[in-house]
C-alpha positions in Angstrom: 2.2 1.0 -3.2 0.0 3.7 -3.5 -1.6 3.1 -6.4 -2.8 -0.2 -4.7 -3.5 1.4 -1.4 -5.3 4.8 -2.9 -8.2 2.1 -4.1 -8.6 0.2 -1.1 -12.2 0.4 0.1 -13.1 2.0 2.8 -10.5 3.8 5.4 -8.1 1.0 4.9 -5.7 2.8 2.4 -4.8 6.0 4.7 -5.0 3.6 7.7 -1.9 1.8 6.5 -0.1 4.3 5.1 -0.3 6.6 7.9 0.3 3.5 10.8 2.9 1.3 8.9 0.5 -1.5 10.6 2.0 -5.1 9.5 -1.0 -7.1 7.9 -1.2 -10.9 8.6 -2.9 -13.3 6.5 -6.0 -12.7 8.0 -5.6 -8.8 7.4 -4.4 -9.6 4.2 -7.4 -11.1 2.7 -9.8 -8.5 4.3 -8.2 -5.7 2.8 -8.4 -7.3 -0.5 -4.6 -7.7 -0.9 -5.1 -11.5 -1.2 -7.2 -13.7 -3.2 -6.7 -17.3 -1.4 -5.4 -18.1 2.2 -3.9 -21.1 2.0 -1.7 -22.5 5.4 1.9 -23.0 5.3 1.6 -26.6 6.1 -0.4 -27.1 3.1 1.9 -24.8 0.7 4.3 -28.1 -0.3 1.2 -30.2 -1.1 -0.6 -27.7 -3.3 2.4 -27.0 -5.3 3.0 -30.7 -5.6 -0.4 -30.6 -7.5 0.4 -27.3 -9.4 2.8 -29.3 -10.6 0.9 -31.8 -11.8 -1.8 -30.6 -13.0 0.3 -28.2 -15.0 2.3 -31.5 -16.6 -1.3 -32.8 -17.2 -2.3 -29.2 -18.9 0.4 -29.0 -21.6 0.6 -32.5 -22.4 -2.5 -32.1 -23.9 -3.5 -31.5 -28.1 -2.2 -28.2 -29.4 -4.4 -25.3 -29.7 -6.9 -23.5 -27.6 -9.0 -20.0 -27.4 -7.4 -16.6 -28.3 -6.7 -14.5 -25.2 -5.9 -10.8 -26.3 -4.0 -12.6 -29.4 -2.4 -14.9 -28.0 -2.9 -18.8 -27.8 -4.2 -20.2 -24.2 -5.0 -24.0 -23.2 -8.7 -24.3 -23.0 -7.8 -25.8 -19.1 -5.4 -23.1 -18.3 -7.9 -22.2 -15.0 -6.6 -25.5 -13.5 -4.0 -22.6 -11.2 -7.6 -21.4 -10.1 -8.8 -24.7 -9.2 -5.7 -26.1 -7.4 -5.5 -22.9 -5.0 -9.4 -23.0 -4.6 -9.2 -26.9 -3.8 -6.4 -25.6 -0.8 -8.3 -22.3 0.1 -9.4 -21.8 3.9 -11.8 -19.1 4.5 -10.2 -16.6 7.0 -12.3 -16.4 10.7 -13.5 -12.6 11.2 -12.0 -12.6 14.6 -8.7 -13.3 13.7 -8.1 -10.4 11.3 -7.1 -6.7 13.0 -8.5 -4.9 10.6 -11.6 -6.6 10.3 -12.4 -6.4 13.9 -11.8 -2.7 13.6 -13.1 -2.2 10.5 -16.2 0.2 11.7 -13.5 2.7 13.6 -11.2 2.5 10.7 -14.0 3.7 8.2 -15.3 6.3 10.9 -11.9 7.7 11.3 -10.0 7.5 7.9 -12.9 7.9 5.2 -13.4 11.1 3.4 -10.6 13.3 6.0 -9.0 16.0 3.5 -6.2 16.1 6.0 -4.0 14.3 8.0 -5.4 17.1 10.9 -9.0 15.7 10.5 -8.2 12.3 11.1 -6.2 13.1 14.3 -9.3 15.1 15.4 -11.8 12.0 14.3 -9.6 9.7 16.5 -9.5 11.9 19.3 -13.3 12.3 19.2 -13.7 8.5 19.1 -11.7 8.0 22.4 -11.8 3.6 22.0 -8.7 1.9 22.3 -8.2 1.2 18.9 -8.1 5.4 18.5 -5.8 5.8 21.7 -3.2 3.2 20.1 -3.5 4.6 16.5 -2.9 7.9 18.2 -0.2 7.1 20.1 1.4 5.7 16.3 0.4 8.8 14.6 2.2 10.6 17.9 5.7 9.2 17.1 5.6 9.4 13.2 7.5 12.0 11.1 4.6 15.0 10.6 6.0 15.7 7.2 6.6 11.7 6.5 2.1 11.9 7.2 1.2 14.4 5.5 3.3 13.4 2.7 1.5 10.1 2.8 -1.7 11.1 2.7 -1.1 13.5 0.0 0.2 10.7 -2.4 -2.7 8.6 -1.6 -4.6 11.5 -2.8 -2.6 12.5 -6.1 -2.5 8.7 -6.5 -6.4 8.6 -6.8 -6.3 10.7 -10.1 -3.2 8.8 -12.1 -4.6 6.2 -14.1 -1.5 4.1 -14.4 0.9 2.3 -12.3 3.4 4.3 -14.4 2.0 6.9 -12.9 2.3 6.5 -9.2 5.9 5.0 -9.5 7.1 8.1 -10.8 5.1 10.2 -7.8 6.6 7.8 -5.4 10.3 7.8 -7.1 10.1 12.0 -6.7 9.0 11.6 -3.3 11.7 9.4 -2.3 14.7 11.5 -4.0 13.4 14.6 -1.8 13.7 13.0 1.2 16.8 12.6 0.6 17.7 16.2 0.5 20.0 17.3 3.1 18.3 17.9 6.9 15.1 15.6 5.8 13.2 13.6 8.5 14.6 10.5 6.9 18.2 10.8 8.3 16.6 11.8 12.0 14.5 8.5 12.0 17.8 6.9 10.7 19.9 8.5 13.5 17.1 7.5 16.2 16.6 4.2 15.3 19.6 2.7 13.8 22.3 5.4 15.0 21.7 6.4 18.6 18.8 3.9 18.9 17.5 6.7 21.3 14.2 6.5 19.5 13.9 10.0 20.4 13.5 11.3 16.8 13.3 15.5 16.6 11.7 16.1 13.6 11.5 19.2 11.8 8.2 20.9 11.8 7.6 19.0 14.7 3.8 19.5 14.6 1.5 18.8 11.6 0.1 22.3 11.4 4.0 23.5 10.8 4.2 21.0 7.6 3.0 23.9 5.6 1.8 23.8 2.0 4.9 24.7 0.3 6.8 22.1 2.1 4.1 19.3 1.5 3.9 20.3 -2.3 8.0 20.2 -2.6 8.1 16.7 -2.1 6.1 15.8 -5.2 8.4 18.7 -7.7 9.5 17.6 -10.8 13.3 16.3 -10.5 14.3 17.5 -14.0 16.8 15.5 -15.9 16.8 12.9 -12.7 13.2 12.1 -13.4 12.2 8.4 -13.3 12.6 7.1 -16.8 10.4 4.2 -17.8 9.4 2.8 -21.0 7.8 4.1 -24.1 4.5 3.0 -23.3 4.7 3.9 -19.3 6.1 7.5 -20.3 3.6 8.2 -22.5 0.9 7.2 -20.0 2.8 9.7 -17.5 1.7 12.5 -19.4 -2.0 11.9 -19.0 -1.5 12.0 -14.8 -1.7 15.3 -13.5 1.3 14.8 -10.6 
């Protein structure tokens, strides 16, 4: 996730990562996370004629133009077609983050810390900022600044490899014993007090040796991928 979320444009990246906000269709497309909106009442036709057209596609001569080596149909861009031939454009007003695009940039753009953005929302004093605030208000403030910190690291990994194995380090840490994981477990699936006490409770307690011990190597538990994706993990400074 973060690789994708680390080279969204704007302030949409930390916005989401920070909020957890759910993304709709509409969102979905805005943020670049989608390439066709098609309706659900329309999903059983168009892959009726996927179908098709893919029948009509391979039943064709042999042969074809060389893709990276390999062999491809010179109609294989009838996929591209069909979901183009379905595709709705999405109305501006129906997507949350395009309607709040401006405060999202104004607030999330170029912060160095999770600190600066509370202070950029507090500043802006709109509703969108009072709501977001009031989200940032109940999250863990280690769970945050751990956030934003791998969307940061994430920005200079070149790989996929790369981020998985940030995130897979991340997730084994919170996992130690006494991490903000098992309080938000307790409060919400436990007690269902949704009282969570985390621990720092503020973000200016999350200090720099506690953000940077989330991201330590894990040693002989490391995640192990495969030849190729290890040996693109050791050009991404972690």
């Amino acid at each position: 996730a973060t690789y994708v979320l680390s080279r969204l444009k704007g302030g949409i990246g930390p916005y989401l990562a920070l909020t957890g906000k759910r993304l709709n269709a509409y969102d979905l497309m805005h943020a670049g996370l989608a390439t066709h909106h098609v309706p659900s009442e329309n999903i059983d036709a168009m892959l009726d004629e996927l179908t098709k057209q893919s029948l009509q596609d391979t039943s064709g001569e042999e042969g074809g133009k060389e893709v990276g080596g390999v062999k491809v149909h010179e109609q294989v861009d009838f996929v591209a077609r069909v979901l183009m031939s379905y595709h709705e454009e999405i109305p501006k007003h129906e997507s949350f983050l395009a309607k709040h695009r401006e405060q999202i940039d104004e607030c999330f753009v170029n912060q160095t810390c999770v600190e600066d953005i509370v202070t950029a929302l507090e500043k802006s004093r709109t509703e969108f900022a009072t709501t977001t605030l009031q989200t940032l208000h109940r999250m863990s403030p280690t769970s945050l600044k751990v956030a934003f910190e791998s969307l940061k690291r994430s920005k200079q990994c070149d790989t996929v490899a790369g981020c998985l194995k940030m995130e897979y380090r991340i997730s084994q840490h919170f996992m130690r014993p006494g991490s903000d994981f098992y309080e938000g477990i307790r409060a919400a699936l436990v007690d269902k007090d949704r009282a969570p006490k985390w621990k720092p409770s503020k973000l200016e307690e999350v200090t720099v040796d506690i953000l940077s011990s989330y991201f330590d190597d894990l040693g002989d538990y490391e995640l192990m991928l495969d030849d190729e994706g290890e040996s693109k993990l050791v050009q991404c400074n972690l």
